[in-house]
C-alpha positions as CSV (number, residue, x, y, z in Angstrom):
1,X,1.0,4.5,26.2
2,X,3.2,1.7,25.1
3,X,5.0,0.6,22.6
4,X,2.6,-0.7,20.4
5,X,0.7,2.4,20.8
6,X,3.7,4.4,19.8
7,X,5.2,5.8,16.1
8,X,7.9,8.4,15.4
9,X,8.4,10.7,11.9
10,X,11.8,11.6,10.8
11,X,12.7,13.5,8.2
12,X,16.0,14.2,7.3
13,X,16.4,17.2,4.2
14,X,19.7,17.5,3.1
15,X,21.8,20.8,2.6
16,X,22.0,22.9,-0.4
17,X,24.1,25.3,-1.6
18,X,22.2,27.9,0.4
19,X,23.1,25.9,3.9
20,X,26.1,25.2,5.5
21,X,27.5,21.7,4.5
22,X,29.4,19.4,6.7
23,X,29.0,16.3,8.6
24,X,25.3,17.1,10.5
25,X,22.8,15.9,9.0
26,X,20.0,18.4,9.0
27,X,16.5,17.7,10.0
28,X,13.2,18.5,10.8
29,X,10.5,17.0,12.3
30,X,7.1,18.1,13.2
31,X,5.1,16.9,16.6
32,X,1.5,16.7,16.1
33,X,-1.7,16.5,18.0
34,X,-3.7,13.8,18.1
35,X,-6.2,13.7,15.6
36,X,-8.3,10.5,14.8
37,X,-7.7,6.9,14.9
38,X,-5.0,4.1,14.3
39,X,-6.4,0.4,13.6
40,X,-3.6,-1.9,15.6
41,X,-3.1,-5.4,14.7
42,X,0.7,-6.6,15.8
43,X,3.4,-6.9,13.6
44,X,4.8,-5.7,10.2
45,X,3.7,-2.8,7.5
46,X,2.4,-4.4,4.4
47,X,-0.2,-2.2,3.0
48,X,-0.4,1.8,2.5
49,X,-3.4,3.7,0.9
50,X,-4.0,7.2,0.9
51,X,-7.6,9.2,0.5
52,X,-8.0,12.8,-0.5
53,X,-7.3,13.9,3.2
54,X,-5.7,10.8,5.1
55,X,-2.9,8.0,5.2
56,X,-3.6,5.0,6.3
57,X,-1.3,1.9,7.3
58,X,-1.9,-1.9,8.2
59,X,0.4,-4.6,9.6
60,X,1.5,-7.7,11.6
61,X,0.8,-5.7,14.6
62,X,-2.9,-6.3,15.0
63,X,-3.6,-2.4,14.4
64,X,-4.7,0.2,11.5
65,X,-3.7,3.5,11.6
66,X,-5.3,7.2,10.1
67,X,-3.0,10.6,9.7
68,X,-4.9,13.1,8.0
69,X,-2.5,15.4,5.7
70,X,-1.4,19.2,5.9
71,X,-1.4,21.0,8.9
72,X,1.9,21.2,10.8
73,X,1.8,22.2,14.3
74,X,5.4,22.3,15.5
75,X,8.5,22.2,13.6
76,X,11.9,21.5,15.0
77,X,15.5,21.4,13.4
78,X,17.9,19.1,14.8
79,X,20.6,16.4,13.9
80,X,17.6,14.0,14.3
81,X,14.7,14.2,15.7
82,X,11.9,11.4,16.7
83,X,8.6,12.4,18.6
84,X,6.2,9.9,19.8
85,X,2.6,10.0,18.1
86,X,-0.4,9.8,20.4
87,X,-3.4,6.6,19.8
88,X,-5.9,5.4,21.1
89,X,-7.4,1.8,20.9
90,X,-10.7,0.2,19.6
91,X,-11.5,-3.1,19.6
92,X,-12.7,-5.0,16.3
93,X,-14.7,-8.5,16.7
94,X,-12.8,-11.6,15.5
95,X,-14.3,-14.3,13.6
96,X,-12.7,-17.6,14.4
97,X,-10.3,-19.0,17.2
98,X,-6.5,-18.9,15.7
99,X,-3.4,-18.0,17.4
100,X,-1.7,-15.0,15.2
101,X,-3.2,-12.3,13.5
102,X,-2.2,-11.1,10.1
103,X,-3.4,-8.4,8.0
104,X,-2.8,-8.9,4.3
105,X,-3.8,-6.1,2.6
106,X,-6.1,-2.7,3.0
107,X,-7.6,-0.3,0.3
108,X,-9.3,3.0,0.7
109,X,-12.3,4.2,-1.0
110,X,-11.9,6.9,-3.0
111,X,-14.0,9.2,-1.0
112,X,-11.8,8.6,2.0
113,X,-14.5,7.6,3.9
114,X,-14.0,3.5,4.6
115,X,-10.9,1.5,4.7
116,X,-11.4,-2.2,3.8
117,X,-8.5,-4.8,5.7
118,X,-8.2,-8.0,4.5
119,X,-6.3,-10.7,6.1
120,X,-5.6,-15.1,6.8
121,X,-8.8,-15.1,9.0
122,X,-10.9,-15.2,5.4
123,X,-13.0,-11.9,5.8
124,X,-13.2,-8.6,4.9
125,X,-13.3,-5.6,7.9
126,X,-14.9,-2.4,6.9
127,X,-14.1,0.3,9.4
128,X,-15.7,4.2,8.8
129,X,-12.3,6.3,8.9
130,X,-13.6,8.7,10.6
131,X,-14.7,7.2,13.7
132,X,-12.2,3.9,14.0
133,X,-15.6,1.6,14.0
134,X,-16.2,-1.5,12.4
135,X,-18.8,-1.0,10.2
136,X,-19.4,-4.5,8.6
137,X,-17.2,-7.8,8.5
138,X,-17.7,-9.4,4.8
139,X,-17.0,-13.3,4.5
140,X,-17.2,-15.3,1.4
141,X,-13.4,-16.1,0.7
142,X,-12.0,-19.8,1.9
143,X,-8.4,-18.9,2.4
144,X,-6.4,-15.5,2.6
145,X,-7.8,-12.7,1.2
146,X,-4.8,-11.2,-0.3
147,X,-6.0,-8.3,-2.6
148,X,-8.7,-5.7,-2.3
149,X,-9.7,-2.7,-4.9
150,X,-12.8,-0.2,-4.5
151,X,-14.6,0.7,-8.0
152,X,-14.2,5.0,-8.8
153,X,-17.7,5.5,-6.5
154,X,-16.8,3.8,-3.8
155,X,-20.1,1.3,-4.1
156,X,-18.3,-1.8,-4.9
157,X,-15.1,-4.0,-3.8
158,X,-13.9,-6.4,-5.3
159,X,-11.3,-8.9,-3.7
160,X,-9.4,-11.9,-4.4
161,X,-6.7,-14.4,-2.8
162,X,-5.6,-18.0,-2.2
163,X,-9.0,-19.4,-3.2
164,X,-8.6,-18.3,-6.9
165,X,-12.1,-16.5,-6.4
166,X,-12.6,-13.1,-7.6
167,X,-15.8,-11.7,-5.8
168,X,-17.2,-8.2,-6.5
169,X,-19.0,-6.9,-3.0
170,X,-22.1,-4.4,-3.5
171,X,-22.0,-2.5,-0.5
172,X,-25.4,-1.6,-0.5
173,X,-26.1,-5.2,0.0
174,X,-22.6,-6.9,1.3
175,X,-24.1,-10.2,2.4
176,X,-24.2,-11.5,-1.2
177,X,-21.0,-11.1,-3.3
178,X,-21.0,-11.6,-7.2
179,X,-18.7,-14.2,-8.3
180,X,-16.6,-12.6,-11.5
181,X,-14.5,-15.2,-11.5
182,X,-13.1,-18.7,-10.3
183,X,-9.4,-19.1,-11.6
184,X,-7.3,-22.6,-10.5
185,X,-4.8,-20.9,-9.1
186,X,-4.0,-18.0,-5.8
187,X,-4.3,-14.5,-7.0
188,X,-2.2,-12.2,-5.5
189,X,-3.1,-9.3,-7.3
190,X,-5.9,-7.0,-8.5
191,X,-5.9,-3.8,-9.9
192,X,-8.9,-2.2,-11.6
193,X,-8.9,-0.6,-15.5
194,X,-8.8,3.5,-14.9
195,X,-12.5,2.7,-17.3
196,X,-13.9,0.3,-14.7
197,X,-15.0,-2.0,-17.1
198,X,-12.2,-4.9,-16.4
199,X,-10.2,-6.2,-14.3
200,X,-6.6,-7.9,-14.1
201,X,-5.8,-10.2,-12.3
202,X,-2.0,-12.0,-11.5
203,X,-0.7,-14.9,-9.7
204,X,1.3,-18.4,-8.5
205,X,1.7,-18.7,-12.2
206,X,2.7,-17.2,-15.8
207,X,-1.0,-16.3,-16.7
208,X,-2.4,-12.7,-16.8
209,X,-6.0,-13.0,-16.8
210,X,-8.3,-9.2,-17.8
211,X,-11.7,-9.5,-16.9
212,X,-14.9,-8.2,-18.4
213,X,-16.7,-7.3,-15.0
214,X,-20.1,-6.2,-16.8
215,X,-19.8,-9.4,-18.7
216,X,-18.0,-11.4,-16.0
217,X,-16.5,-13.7,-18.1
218,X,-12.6,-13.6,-18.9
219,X,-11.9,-11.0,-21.8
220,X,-8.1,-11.9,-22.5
221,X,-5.2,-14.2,-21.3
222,X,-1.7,-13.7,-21.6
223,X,1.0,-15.8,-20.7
224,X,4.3,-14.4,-19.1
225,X,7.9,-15.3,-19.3
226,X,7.6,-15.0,-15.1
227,X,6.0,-18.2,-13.6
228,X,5.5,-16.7,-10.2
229,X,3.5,-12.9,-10.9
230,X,3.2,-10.6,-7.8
231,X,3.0,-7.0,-8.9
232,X,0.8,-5.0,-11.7
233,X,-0.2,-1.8,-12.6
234,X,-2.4,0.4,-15.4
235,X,-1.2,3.3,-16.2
236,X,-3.6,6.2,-15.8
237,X,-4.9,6.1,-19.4
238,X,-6.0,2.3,-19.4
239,X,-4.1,1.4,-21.9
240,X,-1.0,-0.5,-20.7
241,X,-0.7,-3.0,-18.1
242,X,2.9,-3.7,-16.5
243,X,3.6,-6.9,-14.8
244,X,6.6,-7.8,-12.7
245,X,7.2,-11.2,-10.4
246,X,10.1,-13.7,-9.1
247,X,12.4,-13.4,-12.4
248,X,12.6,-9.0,-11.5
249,X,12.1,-8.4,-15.4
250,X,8.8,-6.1,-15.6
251,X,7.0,-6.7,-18.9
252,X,4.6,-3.9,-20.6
253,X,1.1,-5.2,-22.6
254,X,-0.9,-3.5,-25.1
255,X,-4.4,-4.1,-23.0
256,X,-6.0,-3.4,-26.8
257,X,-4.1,-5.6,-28.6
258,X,-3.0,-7.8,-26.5
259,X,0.7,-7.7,-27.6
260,X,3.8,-7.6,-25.2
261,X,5.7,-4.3,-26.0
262,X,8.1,-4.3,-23.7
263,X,10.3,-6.4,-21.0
264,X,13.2,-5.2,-19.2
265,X,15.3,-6.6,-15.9
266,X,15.1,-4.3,-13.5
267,X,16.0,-6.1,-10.0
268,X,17.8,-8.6,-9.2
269,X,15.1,-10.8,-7.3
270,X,11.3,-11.1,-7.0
271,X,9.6,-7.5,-7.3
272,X,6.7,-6.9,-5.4
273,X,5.3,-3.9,-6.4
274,X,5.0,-1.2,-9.1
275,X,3.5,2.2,-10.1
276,X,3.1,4.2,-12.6
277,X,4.7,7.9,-12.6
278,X,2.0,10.7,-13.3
279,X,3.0,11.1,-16.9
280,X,2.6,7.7,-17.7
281,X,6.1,7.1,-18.8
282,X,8.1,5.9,-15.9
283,X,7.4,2.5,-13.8
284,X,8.4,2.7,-10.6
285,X,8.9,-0.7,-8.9
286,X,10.2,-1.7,-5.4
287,X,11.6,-5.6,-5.2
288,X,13.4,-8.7,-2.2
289,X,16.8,-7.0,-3.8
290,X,16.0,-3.8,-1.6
291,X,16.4,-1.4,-4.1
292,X,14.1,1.3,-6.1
293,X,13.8,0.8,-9.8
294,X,13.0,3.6,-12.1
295,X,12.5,2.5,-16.0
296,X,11.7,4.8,-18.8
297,X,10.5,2.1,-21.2
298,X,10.5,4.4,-24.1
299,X,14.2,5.1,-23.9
300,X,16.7,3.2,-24.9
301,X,18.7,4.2,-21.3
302,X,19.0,1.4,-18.6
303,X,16.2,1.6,-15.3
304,X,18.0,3.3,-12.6
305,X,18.0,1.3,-9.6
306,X,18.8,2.5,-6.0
307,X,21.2,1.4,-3.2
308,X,20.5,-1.3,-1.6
309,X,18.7,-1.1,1.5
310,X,19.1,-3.7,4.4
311,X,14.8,-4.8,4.0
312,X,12.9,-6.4,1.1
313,X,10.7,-3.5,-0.4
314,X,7.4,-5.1,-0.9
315,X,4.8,-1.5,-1.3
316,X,5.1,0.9,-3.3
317,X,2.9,4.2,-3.4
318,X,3.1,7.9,-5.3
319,X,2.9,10.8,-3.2
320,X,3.3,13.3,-6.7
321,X,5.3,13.5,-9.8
322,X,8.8,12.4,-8.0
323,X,7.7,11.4,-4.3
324,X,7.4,7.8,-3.4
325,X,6.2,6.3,-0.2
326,X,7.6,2.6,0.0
327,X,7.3,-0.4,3.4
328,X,8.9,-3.4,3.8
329,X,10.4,-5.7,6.0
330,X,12.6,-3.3,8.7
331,X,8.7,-2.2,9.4
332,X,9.0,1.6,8.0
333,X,7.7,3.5,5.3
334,X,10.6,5.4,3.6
335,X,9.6,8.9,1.7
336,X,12.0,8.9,-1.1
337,X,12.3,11.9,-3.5
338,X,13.1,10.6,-7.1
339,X,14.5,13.6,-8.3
340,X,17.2,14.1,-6.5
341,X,17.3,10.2,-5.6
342,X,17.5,9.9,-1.9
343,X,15.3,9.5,1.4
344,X,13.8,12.2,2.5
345,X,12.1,10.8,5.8
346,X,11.0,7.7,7.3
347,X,7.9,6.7,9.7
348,X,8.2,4.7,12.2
349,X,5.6,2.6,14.1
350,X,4.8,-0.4,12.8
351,X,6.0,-3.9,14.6
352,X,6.0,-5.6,11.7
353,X,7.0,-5.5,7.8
354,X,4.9,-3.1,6.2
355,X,2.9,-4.6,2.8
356,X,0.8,-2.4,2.0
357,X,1.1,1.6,1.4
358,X,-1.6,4.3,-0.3
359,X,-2.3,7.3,-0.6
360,X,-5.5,9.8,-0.6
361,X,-4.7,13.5,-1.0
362,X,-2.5,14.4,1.4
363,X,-2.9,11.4,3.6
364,X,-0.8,8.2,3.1
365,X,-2.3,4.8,4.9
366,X,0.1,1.9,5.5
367,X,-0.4,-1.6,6.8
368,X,1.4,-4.9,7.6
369,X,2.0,-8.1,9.4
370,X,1.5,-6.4,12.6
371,X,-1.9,-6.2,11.9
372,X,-2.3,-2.5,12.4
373,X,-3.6,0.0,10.3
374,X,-1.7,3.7,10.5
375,X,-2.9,6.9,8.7
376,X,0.0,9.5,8.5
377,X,-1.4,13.1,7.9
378,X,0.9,15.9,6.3
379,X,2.5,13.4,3.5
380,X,2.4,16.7,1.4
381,X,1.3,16.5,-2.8
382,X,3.6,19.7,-3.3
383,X,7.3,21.1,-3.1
384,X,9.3,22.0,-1.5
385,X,10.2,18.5,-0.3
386,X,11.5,20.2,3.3
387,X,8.3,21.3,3.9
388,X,6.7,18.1,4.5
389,X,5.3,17.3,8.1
390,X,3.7,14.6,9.6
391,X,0.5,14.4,11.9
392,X,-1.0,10.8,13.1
393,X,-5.1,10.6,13.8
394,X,-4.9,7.7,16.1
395,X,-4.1,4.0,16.2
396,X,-6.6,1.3,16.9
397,X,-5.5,-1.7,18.5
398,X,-7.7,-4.8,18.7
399,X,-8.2,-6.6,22.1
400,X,-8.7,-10.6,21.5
401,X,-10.3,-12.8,24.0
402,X,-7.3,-15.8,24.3
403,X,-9.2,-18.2,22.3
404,X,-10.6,-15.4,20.0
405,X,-7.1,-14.4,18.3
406,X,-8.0,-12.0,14.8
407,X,-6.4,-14.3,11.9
């Protein structure tokens, strides 16, 4: 196996008052067998998902990759520990003749079932999780598809990008996608009401546009104080929307009224992703400063932001009530526990910055500009934090004919 067919978990837990202190680090790490499938592209992490029982990561590397969650198999305490993660390889058909592959974004359905990668070659892959096969290849996008979002049954898709176009894909009947929505300029951004009745959309620009699918018409339009939007996020009763984009200040709307409750500066350059907390009160947002931002916005207390890290944080996922999964550009996923505010483990694999990260059960899914797709299994809902392991499915890799290059 080579490298590209290669990923490592660390975890590092930290002493307590129960354990000897000092200057070795304690760690454990778990070695797992191979259980499914990776999808392998060739470069960096950009996208995580997780389903009820799997992870799944994409990248620059030309791959995909599945870890279901739970089951440790071997558990070791060292210093530091890094053990290689078994893959094998399928091939997925490419579409046009281009020279570098990127895979822009991947979502999960919610039954865990199909992953969805979207990318700069214009189309949509569905691959069964299960299996590693490439179920359908969905085109109806001119430029990148940069944003994808399954419905709560896992019947319909919907995806947008650089073309402005927001399609919803029936995948009953996939060859003939429902146009919701032309906008004038690239959406880079998605994310579906907890109610499933609308959609918001963000952008190259100020505008936040919420969409009436059953209607398809545009419902509301707000204008920013940001002219460059990259991040939103519901929270889990529907009725706020945060936004955050190049300025780092993340605003909070009333999706009923249509109001602007709050705005606060939380990093120091563009953020590129955020997330609710469980409860609801918390937005937790990654950002090109390389730092975590936590903001209560109903206390009058500052965000806390983390230390800087030496990568732009572009994903950002919740593992439970104060574990984070986040990817950026040093091509990891770092597992960060809020509470006690410091990383907890890291996984290692992708060639590529990682831009994508989410989560199903106890399986978290990342992806990137390496165009591979990884599924990390044991990424663990539930305290205690040292008890997390890891376990890969597989990795698959695509094989391109030389004039035949995935884009």
């Amino acid at each position: 196996m080579d490298a590209r067919g290669a990923s490592s978990l660390e975890l590092v837990h930290r002493p307590d008052s129960a354990r000897p202190t000092g200057s070795a680090a304690w760690a454990r790490t778990v070695g797992c067998a191979l259980l499914g499938w990776l999808v392998a592209w060739g470069g960096g992490v950009q996208t995580l998902a997780q389903s009820p029982e799997r992870l799944v990561t994409s990248g620059t590397e030309k791959a995909a990759s599945s870890i279901p969650l739970g089951k440790p198999c071997l558990v070791m305490q060292a210093e530091a520990a890094r053990l290689p993660i078994a893959s094998r390889r399928v091939e997925l058909s490419s579409t046009v003749a281009q020279v570098a592959p990127i895979g822009a974004t991947v979502a999960v359905d919610p039954t865990g079932q199909r992953i969805a990668v979207g990318g700069d070659d214009h189309t949509i892959r569905i691959v069964d999780l299960k299996s590693g096969q490439e179920t359908d290849c969905l085109q109806g996008h001119i430029d990148w598809v940069r944003t994808l979002e399954w419905d709560r049954s896992g019947k319909h898709l919907f995806s947008s990008g650089n073309d402005g176009r927001v399609l919803m894909w029936d995948m009953d009947a996939p060859q003939d996608p429902r146009v919701i929505a032309v906008l004038p300029t690239s959406i880079f951004k998605i994310t579906l009401h907890p109610g499933g009745e609308l959609l918001a959309t963000i952008g190259f620009g100020a505008e936040v546009h919420l969409m009436d699918i059953v209607a398809g018409r545009v419902r509301d339009r707000w204008v920013t104080g940001d002219g460059d939007l990259r991040a939103a996020a519901f929270d889990q009763s529907g009725r706020w929307l945060a936004v955050g984009g190049r300025s780092g200040r993340i605003e909070i709307w009333d999706c009923q009224t249509g109001a602007r409750l709050a705005q606060q500066q939380v990093h120091e350059r563009r953020i590129r992703a955020i997330r609710f907390s469980p409860q609801g009160r918390t937005l937790w947002s990654v950002g090109e400063d390389g730092r975590i931002g936590a903001w209560d916005w109903n206390s009058p207390h500052p965000p806390w932001r983390s230390d800087r890290v030496a990568a732009k944080l572009l994903c950002i996922e919740a593992l439970g009530s104060n574990l984070i999964a986040v990817g950026g550009t040093d091509n990891a996923v770092h597992l960060f526990d809020l509470a006690n505010r410091h990383t907890i483990g890291r996984l290692q694999g992708h060639l590529g910055s990682v831009t994508g990260v989410r989560a199903i059960g106890d399986q978290l899914i990342s992806s990137g500009f390496d165009a591979t797709l990884y599924v990390w299994d044991g990424v663990s809902n539930t305290p205690p934090l040292d008890r997390l392991w890891g376990r890969p499915v597989s990795s698959i890799e695509t094989q391109d004919a030389p004039d035949t290059t995935i884009r």
